[in-house]
FITOR-925321 format. One record per residue: x, y, z of N, C-alpha, C in turn; residue in three letters; residue number from 0. Coordinates in steps of 0.2 Angstrom, whole numbers. Each point is the difference from the previous one (the first is absolute). Example, Ala and Ser with C-alpha at 12.3 -4.5 7.8 and 13.67 -1.06 7.14 Angstrom:
BEGIN
ATOM     npx     npy     npz    capx    capy    capz     cpx     cpy     cpz   code   pos
ATOM      66     -28      39      -4       6       0       4       6       0    ALA     0
ATOM      -2       5      -4       4       6       1      -4       5       3    SER     1
//
This chain:
BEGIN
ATOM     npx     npy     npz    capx    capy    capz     cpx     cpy     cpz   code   pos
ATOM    -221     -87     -32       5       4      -2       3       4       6    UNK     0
ATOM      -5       3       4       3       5       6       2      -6       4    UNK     1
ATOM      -2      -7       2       0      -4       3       9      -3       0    UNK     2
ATOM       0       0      -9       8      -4       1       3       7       0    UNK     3
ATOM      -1       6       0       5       6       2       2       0       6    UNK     4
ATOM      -6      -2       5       0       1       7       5      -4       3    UNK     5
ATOM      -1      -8      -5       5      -5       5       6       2      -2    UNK     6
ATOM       1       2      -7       7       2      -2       5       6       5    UNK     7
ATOM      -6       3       0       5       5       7       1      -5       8    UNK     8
ATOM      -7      -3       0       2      -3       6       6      -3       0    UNK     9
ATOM       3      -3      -4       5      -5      -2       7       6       2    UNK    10
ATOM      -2       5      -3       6       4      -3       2       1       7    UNK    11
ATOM      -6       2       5       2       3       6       5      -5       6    UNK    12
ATOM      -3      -6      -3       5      -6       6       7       1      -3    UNK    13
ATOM       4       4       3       5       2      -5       6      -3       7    UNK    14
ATOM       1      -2       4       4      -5       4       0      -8      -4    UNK    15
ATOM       8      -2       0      -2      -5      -6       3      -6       8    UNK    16
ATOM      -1      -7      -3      -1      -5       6       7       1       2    UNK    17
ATOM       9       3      -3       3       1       4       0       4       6    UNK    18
ATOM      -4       6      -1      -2       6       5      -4      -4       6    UNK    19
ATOM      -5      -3      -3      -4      -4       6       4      -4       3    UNK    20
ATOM       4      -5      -2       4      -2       5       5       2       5    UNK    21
ATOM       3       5      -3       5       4       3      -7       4       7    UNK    22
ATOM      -4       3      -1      -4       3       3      -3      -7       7    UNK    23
ATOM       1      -5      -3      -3      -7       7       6       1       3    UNK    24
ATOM       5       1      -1       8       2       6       1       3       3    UNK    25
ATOM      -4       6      -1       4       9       3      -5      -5       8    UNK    26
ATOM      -8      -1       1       0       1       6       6      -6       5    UNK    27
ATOM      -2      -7      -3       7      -3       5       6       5       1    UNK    28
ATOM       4       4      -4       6       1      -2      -2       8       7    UNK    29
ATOM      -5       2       1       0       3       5      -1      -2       7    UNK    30
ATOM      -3      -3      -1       0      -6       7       8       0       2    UNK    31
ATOM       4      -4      -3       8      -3       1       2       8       1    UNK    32
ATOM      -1       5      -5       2       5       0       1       3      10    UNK    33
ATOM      -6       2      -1      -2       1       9       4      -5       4    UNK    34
ATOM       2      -5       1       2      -4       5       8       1      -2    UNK    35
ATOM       3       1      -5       6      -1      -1       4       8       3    UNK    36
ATOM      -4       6      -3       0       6       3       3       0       7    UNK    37
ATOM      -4      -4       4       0       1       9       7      -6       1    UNK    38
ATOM       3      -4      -5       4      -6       3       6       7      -3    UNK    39
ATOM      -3       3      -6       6       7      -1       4       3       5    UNK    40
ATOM      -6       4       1       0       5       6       2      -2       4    UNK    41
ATOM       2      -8       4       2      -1       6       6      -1       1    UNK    42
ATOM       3      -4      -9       6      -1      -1       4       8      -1    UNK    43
ATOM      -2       5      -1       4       5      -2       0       4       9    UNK    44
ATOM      -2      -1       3      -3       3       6       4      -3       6    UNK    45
ATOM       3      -8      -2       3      -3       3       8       0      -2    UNK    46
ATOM       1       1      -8       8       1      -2       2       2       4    UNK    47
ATOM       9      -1      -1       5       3       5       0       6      -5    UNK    48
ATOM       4       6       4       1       7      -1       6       1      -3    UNK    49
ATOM       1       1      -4       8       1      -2       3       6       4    UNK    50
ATOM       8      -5       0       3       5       3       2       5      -2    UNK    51
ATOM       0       0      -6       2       8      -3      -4       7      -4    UNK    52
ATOM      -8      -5      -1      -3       5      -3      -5       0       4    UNK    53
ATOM      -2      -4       7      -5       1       6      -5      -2      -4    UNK    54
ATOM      -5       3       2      -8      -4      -3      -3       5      -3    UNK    55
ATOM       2       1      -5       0       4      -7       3      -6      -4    UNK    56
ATOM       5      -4       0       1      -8      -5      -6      -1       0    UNK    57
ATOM      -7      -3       3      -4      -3       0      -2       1      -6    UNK    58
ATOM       0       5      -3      -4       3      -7       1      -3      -6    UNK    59
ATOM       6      -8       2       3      -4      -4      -6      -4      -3    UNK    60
ATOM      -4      -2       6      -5      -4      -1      -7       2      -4    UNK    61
ATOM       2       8      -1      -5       1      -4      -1       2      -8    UNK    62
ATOM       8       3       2       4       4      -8       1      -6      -5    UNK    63
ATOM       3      -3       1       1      -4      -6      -8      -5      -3    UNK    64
ATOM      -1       1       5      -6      -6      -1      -5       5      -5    UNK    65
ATOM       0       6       1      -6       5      -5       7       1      -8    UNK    66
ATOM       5      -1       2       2       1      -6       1      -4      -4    UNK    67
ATOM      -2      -7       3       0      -5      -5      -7      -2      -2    UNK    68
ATOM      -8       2       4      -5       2      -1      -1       4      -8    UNK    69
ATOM       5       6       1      -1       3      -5       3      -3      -6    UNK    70
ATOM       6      -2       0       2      -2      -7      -6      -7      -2    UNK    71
ATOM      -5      -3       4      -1      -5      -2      -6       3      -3    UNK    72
ATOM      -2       5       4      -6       6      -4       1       1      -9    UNK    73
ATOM       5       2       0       5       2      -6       1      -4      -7    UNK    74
ATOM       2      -7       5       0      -7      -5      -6       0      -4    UNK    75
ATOM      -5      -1       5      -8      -3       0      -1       6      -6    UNK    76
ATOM      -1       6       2      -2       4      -6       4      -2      -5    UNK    77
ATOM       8      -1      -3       1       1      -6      -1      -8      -4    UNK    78
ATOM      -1      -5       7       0      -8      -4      -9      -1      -1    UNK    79
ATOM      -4       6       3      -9      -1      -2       1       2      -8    UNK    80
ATOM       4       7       1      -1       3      -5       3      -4      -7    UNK    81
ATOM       4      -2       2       4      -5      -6      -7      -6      -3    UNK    82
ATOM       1      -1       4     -10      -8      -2      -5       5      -3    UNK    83
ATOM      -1       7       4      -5       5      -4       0      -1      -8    UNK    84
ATOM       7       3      -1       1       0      -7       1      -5      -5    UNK    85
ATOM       1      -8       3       0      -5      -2      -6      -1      -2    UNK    86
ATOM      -7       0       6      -4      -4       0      -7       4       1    UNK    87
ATOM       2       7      -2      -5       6       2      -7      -3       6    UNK    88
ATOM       2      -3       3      -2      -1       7      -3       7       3    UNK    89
ATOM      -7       3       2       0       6       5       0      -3       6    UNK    90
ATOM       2      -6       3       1      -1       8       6       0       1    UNK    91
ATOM       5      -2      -5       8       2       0       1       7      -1    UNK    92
ATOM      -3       5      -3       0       7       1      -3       3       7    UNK    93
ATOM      -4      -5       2      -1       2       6       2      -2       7    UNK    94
ATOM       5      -5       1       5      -3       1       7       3       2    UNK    95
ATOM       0       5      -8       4       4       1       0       6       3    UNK    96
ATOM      -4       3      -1      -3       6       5       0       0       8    UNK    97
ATOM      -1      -4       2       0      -5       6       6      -1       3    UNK    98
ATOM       5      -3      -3       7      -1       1       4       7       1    UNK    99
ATOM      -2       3      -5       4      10       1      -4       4       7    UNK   100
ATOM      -7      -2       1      -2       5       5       5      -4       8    UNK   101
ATOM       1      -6      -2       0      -2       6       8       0       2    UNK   102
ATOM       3       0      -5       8       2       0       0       7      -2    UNK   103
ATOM      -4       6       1       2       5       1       1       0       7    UNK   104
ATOM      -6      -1       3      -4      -1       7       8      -1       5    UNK   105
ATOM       4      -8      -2       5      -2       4       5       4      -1    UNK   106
ATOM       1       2      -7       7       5      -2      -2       6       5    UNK   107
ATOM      -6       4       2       0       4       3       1       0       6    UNK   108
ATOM       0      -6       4       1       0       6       7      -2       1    UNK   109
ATOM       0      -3      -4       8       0       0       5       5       0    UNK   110
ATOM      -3       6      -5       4       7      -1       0       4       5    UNK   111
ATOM      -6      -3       8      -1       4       5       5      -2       5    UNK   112
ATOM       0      -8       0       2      -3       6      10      -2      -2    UNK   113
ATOM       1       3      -6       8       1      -2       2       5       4    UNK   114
ATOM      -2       6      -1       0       7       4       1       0       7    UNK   115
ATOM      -6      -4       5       2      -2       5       5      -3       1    UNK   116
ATOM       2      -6      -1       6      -3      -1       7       4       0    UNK   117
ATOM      -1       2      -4       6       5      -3       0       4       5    UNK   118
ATOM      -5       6       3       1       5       7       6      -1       4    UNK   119
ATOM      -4      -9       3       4      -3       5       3      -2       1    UNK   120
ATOM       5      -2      -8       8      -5      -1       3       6      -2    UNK   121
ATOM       1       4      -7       2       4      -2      -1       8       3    UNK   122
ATOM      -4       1       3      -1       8       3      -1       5      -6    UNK   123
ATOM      -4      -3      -6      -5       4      -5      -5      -3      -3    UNK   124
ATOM      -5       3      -1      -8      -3      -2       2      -3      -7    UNK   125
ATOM       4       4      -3       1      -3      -7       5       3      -4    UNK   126
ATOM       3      -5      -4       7       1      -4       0      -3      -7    UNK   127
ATOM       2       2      -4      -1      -1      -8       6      -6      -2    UNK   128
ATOM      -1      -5       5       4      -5      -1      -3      -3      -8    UNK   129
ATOM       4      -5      -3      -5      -3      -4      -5      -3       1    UNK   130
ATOM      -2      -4       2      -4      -5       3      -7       3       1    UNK   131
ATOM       1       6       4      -5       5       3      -3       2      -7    UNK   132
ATOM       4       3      -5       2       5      -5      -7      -5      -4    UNK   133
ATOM       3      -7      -1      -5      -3      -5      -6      -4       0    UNK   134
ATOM       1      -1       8      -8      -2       4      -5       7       1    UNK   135
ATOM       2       6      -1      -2       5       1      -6       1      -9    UNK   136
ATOM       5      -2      -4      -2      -1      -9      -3      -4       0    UNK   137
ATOM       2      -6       2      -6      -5       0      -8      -1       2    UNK   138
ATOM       1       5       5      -5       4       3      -6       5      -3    UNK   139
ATOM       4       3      -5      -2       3      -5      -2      -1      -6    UNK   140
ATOM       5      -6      -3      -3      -3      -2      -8      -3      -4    UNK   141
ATOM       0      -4       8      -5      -4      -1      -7       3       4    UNK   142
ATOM       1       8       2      -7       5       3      -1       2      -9    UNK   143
ATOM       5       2      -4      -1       0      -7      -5      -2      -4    UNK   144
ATOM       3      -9       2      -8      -6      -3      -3       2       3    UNK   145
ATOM      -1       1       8      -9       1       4      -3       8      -5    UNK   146
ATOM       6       6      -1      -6       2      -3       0       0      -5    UNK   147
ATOM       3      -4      -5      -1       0      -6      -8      -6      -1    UNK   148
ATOM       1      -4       6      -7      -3      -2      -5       4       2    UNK   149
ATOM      -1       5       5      -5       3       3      -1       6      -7    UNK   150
ATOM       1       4       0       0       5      -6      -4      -3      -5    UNK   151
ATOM       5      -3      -5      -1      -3      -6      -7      -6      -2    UNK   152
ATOM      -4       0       5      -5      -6      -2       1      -7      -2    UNK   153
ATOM      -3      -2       0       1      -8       0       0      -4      -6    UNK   154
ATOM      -1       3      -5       4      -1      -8       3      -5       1    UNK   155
ATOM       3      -5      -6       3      -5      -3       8       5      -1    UNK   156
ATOM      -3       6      -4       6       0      -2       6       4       7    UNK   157
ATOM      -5       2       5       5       1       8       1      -5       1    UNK   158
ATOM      -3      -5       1       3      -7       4       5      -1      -2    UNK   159
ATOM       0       0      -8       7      -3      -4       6       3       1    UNK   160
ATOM      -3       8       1       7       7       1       1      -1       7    UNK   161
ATOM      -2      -4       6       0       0       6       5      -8       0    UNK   162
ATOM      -3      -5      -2       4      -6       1       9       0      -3    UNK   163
ATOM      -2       4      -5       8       1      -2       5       4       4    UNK   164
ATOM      -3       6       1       2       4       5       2      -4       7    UNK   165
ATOM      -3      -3       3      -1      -5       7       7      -3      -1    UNK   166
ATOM       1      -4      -8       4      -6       0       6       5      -1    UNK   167
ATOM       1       6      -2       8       3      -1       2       2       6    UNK   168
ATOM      -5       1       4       0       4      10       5      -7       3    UNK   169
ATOM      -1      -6      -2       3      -6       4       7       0      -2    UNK   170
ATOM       3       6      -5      10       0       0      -1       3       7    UNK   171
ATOM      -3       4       3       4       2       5      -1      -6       8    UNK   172
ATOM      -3      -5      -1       1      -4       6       6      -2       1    UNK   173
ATOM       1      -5      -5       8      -2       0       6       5       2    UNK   174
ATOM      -2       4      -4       6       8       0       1       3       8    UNK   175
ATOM      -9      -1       3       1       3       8       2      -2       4    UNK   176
ATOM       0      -9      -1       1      -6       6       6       1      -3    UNK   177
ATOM       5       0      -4      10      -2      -1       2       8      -1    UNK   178
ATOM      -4       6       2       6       5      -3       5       1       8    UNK   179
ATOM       0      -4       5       3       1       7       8      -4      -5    UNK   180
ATOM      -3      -6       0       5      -4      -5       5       4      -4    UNK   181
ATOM      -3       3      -5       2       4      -5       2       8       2    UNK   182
ATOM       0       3       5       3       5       2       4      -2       6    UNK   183
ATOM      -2      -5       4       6      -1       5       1       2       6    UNK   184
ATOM       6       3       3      -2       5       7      -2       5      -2    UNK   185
ATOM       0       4      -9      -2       7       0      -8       0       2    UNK   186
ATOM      -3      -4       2      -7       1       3       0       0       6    UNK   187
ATOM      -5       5       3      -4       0      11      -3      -7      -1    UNK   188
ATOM      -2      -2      -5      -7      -7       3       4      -6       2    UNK   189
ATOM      -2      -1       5       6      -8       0      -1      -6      -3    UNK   190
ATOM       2      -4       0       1      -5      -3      -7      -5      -2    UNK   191
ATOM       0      -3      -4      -6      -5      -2       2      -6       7    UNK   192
ATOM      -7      -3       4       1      -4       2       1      -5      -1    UNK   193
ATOM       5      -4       1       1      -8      -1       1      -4       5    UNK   194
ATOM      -1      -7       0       0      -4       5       5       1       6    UNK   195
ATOM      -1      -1       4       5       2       6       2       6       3    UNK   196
ATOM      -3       4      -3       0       8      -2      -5       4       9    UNK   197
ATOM      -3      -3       0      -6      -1       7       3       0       8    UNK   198
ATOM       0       4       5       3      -3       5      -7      -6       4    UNK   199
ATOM       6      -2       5      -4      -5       3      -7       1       1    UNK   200
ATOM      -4       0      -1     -10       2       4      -3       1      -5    UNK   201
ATOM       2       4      -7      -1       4      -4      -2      -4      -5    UNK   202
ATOM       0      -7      -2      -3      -3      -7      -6      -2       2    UNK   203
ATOM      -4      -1       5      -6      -4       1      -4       7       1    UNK   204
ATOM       0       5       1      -5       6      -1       3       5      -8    UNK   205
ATOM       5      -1      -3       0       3      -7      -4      -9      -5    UNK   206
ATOM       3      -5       2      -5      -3      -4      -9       0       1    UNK   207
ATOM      -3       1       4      -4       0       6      -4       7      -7    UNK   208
ATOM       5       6       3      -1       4      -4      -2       0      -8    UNK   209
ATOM       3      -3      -1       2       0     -10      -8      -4      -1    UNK   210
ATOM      -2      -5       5      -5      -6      -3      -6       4       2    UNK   211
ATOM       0       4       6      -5       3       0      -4       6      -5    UNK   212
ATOM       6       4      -2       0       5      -4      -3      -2      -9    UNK   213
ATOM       3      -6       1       0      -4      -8      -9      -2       2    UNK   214
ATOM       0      -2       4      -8      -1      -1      -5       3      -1    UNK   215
ATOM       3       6       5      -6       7       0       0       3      -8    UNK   216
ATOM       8      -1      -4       1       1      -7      -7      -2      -5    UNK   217
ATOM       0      -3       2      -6      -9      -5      -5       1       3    UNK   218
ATOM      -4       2       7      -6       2       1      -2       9      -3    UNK   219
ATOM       3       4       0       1       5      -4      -1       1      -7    UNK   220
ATOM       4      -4      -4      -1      -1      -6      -6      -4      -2    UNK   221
ATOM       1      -5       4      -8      -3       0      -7       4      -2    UNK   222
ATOM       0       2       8      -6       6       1      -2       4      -5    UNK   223
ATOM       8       3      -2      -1       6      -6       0      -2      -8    UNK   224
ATOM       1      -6      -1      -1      -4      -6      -9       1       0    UNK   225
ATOM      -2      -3       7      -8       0       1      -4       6      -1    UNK   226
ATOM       2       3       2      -2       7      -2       1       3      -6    UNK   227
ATOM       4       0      -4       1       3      -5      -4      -6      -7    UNK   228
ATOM      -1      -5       2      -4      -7      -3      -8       3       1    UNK   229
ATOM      -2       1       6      -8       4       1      -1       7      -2    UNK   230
ATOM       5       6      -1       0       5      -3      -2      -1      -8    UNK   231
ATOM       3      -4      -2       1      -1      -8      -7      -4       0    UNK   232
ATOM      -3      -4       2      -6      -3       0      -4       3       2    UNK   233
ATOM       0       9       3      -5       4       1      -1       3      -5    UNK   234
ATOM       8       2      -1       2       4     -11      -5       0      -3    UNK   235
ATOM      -1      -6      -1      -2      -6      -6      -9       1       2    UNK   236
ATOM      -3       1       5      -8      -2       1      -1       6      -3    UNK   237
ATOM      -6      -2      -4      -5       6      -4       0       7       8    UNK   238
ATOM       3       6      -3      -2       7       3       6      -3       6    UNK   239
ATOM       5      -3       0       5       0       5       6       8      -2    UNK   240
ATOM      -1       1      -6       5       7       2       5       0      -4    UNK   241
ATOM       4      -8      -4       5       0      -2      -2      -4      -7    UNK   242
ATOM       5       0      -4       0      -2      -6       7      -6       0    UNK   243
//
């Protein structure tokens, strides 16, 4: 009796299911490429030409957009885990999702640091209640909301559920944040969405450069933190681990 009790937990504790483990056999490659693509970065942005009008404070093109599409994809991840969560009450899809909100808090943060710079040195103010600002700032808040609404409330079925839902109403504001330039016009500071041709001469081989590099550090981060929050929860779960 104590025997099949003992293996019953043991079972309980392998709580990473084979899609975690797969994903977990990529993070080390995906860090390898990581590091080497980093330094082909670095040497493109260090090489770009300087713009003429905003000097070498443009460069921060290469970084800004690429965290702020980092985060929306942060954003997606969570409300599209969360959606299978509740379809398929999957705890790796919950955990999945958790994973995707930390990690697109993380890029929306830097992103909310390195706007400000930008801004100093085009516009001559750290920041302005443009829209754009206005709703990437909510979004921001948003989704620290779901971080502490999962850290506070415990790891219950019925938080996952009140969290996946929540995650999935937070993604009105992607589309709303990426077209309200669109939709307000000149009456906004942020400029324009980039579009093809939009780039001066030097400038697409270190923002693409940029974008691929940042996209991948995105997936090794998630990864990682997928991996970890999959070994917490399999700690949970061990007899005297602390959680229920």
């Amino acid at each position: 009796m104590n025997s099949s009790r003992e293996n019953t937990l043991a079972d309980e504790a392998k709580v990473p299911s084979s899609l975690e483990a797969r994903a977990a056999r990529w993070r080390r490659p995906m860090g390898f490429a990581l590091a080497v693509l980093s330094a082909l970065y670095a040497w493109t942005v260090v090489t770009a030409p300087i713009d003429s009008l905003q000097g070498v404070i443009q460069k921060i093109l290469y970084v800004h957009p690429p965290l702020a599409y980092g985060a929306y994809l942060g954003f997606v991840i969570t409300g599209i885990a969360g959606l299978f969560f509740l379809a398929r009450r999957r705890d790796d899809l919950d955990r999945l999702a958790v994973a995707g909100a930390e990690v697109g808090v993380v890029f929306c943060t830097l992103m909310l640091i390195t706007g400000p710079i930008w801004a100093r040195g085009t516009w001559g103010t750290w920041w302005s209640w443009d829209a754009r600002l206005t709703l990437t700032l909510l979004l921001w808040f948003v989704y620290l909301a779901y971080l502490l609404l999962r850290s506070f409330s415990g790891n219950s079925p019925r938080t996952a559920r009140f969290a996946a839902i929540y995650g999935l109403l937070g993604l009105v504001l992607i589309p709303l944040n990426y077209y309200v330039i669109e939709i307000f016009g000149s009456r906004g500071m942020h400029p324009e969405n980039l579009e093809r041709g939009s780039l001066g001469e030097g400038m697409g081989l270190p923002f693409a450069v940029g974008n691929l590099t940042l996209a991948l550090a995105f997936f090794y981060l998630l990864l990682l933190r997928w991996e970890v929050e999959a070994r917490r929860s399999a700690d949970a779960r061990r007899p005297g681990g602390g959680f229920e």
